[in-house]
C-alpha positions in Angstrom: 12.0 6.5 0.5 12.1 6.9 -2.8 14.3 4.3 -4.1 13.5 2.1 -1.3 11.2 -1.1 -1.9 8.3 -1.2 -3.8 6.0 -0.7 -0.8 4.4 2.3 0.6 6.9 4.5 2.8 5.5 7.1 5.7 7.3 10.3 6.8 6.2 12.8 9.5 7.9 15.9 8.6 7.5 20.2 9.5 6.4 22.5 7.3 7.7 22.1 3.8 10.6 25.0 2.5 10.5 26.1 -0.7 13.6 24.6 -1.0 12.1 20.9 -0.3 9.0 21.7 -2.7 11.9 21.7 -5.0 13.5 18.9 -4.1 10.1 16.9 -4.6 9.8 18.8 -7.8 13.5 16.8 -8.6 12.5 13.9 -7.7 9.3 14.1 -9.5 11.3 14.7 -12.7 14.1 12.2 -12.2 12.5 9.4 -10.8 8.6 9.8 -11.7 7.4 9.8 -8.4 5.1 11.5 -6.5 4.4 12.1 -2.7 1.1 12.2 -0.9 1.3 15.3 0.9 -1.6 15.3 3.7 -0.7 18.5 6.3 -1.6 17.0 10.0 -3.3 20.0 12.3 -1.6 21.0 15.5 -2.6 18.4 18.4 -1.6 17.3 22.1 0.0 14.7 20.9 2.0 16.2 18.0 4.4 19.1 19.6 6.1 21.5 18.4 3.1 23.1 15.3 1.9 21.9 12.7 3.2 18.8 10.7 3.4 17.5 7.1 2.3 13.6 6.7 4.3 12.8 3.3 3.7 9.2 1.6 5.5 7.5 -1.4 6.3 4.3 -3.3 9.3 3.1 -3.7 10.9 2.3 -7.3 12.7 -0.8 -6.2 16.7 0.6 -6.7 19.0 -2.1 -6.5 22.6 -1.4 -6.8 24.0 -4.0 -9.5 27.5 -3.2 -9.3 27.6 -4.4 -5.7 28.9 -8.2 -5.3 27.5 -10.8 -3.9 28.6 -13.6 -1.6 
């Protein structure tokens, strides 16, 4: 998601670890990116407790060293 496309990328996710807070926190640093974080409520159509909505933009990473044809 994060070096994706420059467009608006959507993940449905658990509760966040500390250890992914971090990760964000990284990629926050490194890439100057941030995620919307919205928390979703427990419903009948989402199973299993309650979820974690997370939203980005991509930076546009292309690999230049790769050939093309």
């Amino acid at each position: 998601m994060t070096l994706g496309q420059q467009d608006v990328s959507k993940v449905l996710l658990g509760p966040l670890s500390p250890y992914t807070i971090e990760f964000l926190r990284h990629l926050k640093s490194f890439f100057q990116v941030m995620f919307k974080v919205e928390t979703k409520p427990c419903g009948e159509e989402l199973k299993g407790g309650d979820k974690v909505l997370m939203t980005c933009v991509g930076i546009g990473f292309s690999n230049l060293s790769k050939t093309l044809k």
